[in-house]
N, C-alpha and C positions, 0 to 999 in steps of 0.2 A: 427692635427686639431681635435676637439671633436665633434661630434654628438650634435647636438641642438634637444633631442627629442621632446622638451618643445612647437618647433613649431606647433605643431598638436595637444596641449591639449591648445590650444589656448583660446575657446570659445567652446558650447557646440555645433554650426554646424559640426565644424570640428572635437568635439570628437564623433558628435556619428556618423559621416561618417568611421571614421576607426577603430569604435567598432567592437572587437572580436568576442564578445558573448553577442548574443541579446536574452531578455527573452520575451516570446509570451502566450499571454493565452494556445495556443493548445500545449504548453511544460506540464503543469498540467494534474494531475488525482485529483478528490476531496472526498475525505474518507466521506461516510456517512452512517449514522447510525441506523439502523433500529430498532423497537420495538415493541412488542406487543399490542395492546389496542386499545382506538379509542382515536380521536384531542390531540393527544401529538407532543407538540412541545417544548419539554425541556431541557434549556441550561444543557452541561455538567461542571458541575464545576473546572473540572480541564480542561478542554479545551473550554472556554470562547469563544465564536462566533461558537461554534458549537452546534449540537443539536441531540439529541434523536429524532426519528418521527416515528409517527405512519402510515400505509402504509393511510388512508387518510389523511395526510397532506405531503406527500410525492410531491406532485403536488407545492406543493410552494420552498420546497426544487431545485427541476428541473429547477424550472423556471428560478429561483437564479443563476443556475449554468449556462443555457443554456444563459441568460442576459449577464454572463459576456465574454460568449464568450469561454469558458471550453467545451472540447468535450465528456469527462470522467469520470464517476463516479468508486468508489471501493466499494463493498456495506461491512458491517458486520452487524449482527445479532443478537438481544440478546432475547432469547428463552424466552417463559412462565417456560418451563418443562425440569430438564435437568438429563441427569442419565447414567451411568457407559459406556455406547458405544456411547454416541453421537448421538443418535438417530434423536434429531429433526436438524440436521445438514447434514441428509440423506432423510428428510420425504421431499414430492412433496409435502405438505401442509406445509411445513417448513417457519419461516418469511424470509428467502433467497430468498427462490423459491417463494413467494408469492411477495416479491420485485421487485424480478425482470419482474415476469408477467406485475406487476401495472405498474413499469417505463414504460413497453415496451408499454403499451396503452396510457401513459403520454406522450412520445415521441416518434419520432421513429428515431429520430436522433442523442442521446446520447447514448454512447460506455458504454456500462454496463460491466463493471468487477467482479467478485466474489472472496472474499476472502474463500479460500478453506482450513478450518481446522477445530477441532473441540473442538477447549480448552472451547468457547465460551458454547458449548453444554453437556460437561461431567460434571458430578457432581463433580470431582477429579480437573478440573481445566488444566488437562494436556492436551497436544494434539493428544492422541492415546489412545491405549490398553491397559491396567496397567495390569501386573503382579508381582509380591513381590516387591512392589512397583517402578517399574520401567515400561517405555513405550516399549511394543512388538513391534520394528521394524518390522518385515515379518505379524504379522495379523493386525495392521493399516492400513499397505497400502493397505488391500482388501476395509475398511471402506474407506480411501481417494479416490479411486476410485469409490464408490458410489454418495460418496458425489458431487464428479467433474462431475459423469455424470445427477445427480439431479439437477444442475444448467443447463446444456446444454439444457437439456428435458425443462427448466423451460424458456431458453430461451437466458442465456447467450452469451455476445460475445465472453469472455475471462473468461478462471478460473485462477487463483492465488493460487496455491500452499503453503501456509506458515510455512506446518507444520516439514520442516526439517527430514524428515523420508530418511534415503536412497534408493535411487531404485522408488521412487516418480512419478516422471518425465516418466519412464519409464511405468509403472502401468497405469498410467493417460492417456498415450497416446495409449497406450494399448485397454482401454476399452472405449473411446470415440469413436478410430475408429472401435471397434467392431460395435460400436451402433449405429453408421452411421454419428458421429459427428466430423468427418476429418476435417474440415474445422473450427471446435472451437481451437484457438489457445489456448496456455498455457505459461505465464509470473510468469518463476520461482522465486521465493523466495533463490534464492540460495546464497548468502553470507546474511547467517543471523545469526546477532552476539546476543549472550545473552546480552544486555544491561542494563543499568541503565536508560537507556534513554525513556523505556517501559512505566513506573512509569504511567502518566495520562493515556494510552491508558486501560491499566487493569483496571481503574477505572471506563472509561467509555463504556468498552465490557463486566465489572465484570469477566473477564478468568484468574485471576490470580490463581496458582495453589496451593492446597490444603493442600499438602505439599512438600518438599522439592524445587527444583527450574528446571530449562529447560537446566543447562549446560551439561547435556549430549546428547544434540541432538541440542541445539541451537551455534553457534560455540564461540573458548573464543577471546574474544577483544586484545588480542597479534599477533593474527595469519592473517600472511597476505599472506604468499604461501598457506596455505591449503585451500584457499577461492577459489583462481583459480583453485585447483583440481576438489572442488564444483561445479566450474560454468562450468567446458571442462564435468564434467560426466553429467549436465545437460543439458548441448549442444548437447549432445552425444544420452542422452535418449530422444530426440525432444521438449527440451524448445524453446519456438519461440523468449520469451525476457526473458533477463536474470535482475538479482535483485540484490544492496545490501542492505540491511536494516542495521542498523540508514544511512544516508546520510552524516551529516556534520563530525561527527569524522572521517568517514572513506573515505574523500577525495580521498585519498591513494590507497583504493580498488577499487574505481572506474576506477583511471588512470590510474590504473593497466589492469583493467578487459579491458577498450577500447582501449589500445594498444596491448593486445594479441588477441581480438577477433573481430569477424565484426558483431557480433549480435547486434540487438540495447539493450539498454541498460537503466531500469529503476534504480531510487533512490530514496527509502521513507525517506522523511525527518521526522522522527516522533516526536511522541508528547511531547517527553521531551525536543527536538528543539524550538518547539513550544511555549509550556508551558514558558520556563525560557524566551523567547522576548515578551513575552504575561508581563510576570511579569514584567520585568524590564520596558517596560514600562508604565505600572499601576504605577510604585513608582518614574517617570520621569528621570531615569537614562538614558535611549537610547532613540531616534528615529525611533517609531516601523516601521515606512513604511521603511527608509532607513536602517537599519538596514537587515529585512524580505528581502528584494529584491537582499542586498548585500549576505546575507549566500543563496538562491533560483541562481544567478547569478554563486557564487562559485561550486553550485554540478551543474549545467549544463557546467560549464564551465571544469570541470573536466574529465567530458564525456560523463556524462549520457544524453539520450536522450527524454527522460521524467522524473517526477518528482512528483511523490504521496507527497501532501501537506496538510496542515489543514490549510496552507495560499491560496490556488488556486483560494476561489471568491475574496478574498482580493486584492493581488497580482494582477486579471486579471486587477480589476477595476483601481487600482493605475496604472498602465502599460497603459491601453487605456484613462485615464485623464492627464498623464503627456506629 
């Protein structure tokens, strides 16, 4: 006799009683974008429903997020002034550290993340210490620890590591607890592959690098054992959640990564994700909403247990009207 599985995709009561995988507003984190000046609210061009702000209008950003039921922001940064150490990526008057203060007087019940690097802040584009043109693993990581403890001090709930430097994790954790910041957790960046997929985000953080490119510190898109090496040594050095960055190509890594480990487990779906559903449908080839929900559904379903989006108010709003 054969299996009639057909029974249970009957009608949509009964598929979505024995649905799998349910996607929830509080599965999102929402990337946003911070800037220098005053009432900026300026679409990014290459990532269309999103925006540039300025920290007074930051207040309607929040609102937006907190409406749709999102418990999460990730903030990034785009300096006034930027130059060979990174500077304003470590200063307590930094647009980071200034963000983060404003959200916390805007809310008090959105989970502020920081993204922790400093390509956004160098004049060179890169994310460390350049010497004969290359980034100094061992004096970065004294800057990355600055940096992670200038968000904490500023108010932080969580820092985000992104910059792939080895020994990271361990630094970070290091000098938070020194400074009496035990209790700020740390959500590694740890499979983070050199993409193609970066394209819009560079555009609208302008950290693309100056010259040459990030594959020696960001990992190569073939490799899928040395990603789990990444993520056991950043378990190891007290990551509290672990990362892969791009999300949809790397399905793989992720089911990888939650069947060897019991850490929770985040997935940035970025903006080249983004970007090409955004496009296709501007020129009516796809179904942006069924489309966005179907690839959002696929990396939770994979395993990740959160999901950094540039779809998050989108998504929440489609989810709580269907």
């Amino acid at each position: 006799m054969f299996r009639r599985h057909r029974r249970l995709r009957k009608n949509e009561a009964i598929r979505s009683m024995v649905r799998e995988t349910v996607l929830m507003p509080e599965d999102f984190i929402y990337p946003l974008f911070v800037i220098e000046g005053e009432n900026i609210k300026r679409e990014i061009s290459s990532l269309p429903g999103n925006y540039h702000y300025s920290l007074d209008r930051l207040a309607e950003a929040i609102k937006e997020v907190e409406e749709a039921g999102v418990r999460g922001v990730i903030l990034f940064g785009i300096p006034s002034h930027k130059d060979e150490i990174g500077s304003g990526a470590f200063d307590s008057e930094g647009i980071i550290q200034k963000a983060v203060r404003k959200i916390k007087e805007i809310s008090k019940d959105i989970y502020v993340i920081t993204d922790v690097c400093m390509c956004e802040y160098t004049s060179h584009g890169h994310c460390g210490i350049i010497h004969d043109h290359d980034v100094d693993n061992d004096e970065t990581l004294e800057y990355i620890g600055k940096v992670a403890l200038s968000h904490a001090k500023a108010g932080a709930d969580m820092v985000a590591p992104s910059d792939m430097m080895d020994g990271r994790i361990q630094i970070i954790r290091d000098v938070l607890d020194d400074a009496g910041y035990k209790n700020v957790p740390i959500m590694a960046y740890s499979a983070k592959y050199s993409s193609a997929f970066y394209g819009p985000f560079r555009e609208a953080a302008g950290s693309a690098p100056e010259f040459g490119d990030r594959k020696s510190y960001q990992m190569d898109p073939a490799n899928l054992r040395e990603a789990m090496l990444e993520i056991e040594d950043d378990i190891n050095e007290g990551a509290d959640i672990i990362m892969v960055k791009p999300a949809l190509s790397y399905l793989d890594v992720i089911r990888w990564a939650r069947d060897r480990y019991d850490h929770p487990i985040a997935a940035y779906s970025v903006s080249g994700e983004y970007a090409m559903v955004k496009a296709g449908a501007k020129l009516g080839y796809i179904d942006e909403k069924k489309i966005a929900l179907e690839m959002l559904t696929s990396i939770k379903r994979a395993g990740a247990d959160m999901i950094i989006t540039y779809y998050a108010v989108e998504a929440s709003r489609w989810i709580k009207n269907s």
